[in-house]
N, CA, C and O of each residue as an XYZ file, in Angstrom:
240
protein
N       5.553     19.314      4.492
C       6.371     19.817      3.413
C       5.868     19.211      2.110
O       6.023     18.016      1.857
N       5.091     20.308      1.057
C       4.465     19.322     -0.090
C       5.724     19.117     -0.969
O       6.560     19.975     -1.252
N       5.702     17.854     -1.335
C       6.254     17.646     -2.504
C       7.928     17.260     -1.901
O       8.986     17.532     -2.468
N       7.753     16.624     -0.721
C       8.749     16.351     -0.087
C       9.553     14.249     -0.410
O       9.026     13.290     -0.975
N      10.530     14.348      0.079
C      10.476     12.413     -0.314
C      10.721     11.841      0.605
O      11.618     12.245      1.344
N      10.043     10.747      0.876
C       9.838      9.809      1.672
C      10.540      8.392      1.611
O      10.826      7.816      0.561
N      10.742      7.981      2.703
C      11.524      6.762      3.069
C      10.776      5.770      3.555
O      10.191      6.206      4.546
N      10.435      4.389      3.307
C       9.727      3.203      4.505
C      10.958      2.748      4.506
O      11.618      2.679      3.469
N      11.335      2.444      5.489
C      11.930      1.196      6.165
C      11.912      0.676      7.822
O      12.001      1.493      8.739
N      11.831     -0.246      7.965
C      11.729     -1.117      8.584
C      12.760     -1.696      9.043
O      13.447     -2.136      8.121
N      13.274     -1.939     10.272
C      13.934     -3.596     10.854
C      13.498     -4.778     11.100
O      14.111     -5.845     11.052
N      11.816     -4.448     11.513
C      11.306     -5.461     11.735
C       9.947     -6.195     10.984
O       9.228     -6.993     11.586
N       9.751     -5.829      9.724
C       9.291     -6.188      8.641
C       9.785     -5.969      7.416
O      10.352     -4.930      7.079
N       9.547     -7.134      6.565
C       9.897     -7.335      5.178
C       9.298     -6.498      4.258
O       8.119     -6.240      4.502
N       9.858     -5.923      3.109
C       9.450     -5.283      2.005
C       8.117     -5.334      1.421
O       7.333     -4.506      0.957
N       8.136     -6.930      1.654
C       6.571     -6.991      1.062
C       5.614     -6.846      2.324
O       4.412     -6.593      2.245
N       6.373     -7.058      3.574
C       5.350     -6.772      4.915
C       4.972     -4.917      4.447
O       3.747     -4.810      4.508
N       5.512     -3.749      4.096
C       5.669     -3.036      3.956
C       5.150     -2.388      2.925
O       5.155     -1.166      3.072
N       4.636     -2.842      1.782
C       4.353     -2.680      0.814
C       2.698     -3.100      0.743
O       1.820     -2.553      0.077
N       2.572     -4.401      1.775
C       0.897     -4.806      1.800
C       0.709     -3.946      3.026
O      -0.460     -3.872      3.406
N       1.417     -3.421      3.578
C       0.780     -2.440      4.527
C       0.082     -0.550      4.349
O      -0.777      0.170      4.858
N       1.500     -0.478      2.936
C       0.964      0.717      2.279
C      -0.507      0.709      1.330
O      -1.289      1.653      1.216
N      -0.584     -0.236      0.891
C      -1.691     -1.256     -0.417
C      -2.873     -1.098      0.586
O      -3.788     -0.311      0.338
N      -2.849     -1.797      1.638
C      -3.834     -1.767      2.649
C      -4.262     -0.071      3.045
O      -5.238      0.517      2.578
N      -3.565      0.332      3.720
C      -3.907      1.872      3.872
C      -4.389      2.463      2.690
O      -5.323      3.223      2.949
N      -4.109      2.408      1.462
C      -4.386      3.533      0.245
C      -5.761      2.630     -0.509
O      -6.290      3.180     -1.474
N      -6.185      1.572     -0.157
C      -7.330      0.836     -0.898
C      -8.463      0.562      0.422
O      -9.667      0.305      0.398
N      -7.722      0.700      1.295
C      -8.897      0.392      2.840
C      -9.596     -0.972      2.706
O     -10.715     -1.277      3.118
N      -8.529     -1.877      1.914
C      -8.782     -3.084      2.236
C      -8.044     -4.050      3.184
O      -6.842     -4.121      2.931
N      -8.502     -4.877      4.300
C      -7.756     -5.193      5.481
C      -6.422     -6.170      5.175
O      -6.415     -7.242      4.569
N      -5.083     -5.317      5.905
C      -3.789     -6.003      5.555
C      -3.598     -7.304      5.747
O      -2.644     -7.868      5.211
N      -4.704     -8.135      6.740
C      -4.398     -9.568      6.568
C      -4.874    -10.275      5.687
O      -4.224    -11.274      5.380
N      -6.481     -9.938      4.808
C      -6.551    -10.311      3.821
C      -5.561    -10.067      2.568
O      -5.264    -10.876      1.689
N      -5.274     -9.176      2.674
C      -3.857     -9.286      1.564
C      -2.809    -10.197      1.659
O      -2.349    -10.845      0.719
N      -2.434    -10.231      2.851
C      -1.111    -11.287      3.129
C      -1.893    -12.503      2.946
O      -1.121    -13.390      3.311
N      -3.079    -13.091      2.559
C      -3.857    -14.356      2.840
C      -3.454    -14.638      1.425
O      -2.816    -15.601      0.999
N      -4.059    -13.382      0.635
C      -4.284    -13.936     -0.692
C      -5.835    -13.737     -0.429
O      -6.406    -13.846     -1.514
N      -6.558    -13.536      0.391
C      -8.274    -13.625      0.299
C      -8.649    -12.327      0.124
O      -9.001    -11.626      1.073
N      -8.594    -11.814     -1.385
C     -10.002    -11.137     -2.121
C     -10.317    -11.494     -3.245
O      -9.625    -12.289     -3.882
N     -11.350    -11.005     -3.673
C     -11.908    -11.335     -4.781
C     -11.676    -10.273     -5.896
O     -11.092     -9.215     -5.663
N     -12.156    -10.608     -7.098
C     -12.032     -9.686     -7.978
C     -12.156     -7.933     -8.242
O     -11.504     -6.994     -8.699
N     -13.602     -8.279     -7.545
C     -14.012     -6.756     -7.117
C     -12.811     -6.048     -6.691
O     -12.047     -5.261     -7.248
N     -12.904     -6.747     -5.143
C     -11.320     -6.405     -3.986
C     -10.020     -5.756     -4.765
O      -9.415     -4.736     -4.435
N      -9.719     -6.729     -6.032
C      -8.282     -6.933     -6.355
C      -8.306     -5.631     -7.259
O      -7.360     -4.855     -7.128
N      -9.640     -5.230     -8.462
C      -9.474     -4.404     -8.883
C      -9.319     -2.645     -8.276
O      -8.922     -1.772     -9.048
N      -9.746     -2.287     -6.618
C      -9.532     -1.671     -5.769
C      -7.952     -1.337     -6.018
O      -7.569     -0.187     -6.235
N      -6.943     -2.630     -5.957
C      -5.197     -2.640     -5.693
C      -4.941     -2.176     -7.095
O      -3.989     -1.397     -7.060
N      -5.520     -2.372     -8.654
C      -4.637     -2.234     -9.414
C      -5.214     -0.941     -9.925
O      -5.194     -0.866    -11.154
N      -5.690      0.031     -9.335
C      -6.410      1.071    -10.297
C      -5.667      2.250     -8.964
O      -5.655      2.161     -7.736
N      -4.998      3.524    -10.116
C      -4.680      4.649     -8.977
C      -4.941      5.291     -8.044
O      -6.016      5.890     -8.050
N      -4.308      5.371     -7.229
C      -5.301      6.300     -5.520
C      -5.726      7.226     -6.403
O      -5.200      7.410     -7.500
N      -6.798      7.909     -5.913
C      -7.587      9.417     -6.160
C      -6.687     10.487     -5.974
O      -6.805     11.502     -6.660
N      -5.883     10.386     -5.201
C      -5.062     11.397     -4.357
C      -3.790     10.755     -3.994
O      -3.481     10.556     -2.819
N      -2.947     10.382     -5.134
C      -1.118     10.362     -4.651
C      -0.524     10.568     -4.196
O      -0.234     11.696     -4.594
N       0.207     10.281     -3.308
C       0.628     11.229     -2.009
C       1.963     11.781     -3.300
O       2.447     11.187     -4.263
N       2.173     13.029     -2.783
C       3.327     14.027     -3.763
C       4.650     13.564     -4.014
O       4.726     12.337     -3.948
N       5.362     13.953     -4.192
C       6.867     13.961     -4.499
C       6.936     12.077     -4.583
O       6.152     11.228     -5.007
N       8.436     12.024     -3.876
C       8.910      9.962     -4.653
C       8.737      9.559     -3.196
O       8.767     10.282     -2.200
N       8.584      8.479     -3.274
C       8.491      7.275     -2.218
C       9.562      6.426     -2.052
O       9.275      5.724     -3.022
N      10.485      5.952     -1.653
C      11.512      5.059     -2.071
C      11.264      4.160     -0.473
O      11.944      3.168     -0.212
């Protein structure tokens, strides 16, 4: 359904478990280096620059 809205939640992970898991999927950089804190600059600028392709409608 394009342009539909979406829900994460979880019982058994935290917001930010949830959030470095979406970060991870949309940059294809690995979710345990995120939870480490281990990338580098290169890496980090990957997280702060927009996906190519947004997924549609809101995310909540």
């Amino acid at each position: 359904m394009a342009g539909g809205i979406v829900a994460f939640f979880s019982l058994e992970m935290s917001s930010e478990q949830l959030a470095a898991r979406v970060i991870s999927e949309q940059t294809e950089i690995p979710s345990y280096d995120i939870r480490r804190g281990d990338i580098d600059e290169t890496t980090f600028g990957k997280v702060r620059l927009p996906p190519e392709n947004p997924p549609a409608g809101a995310t909540y």
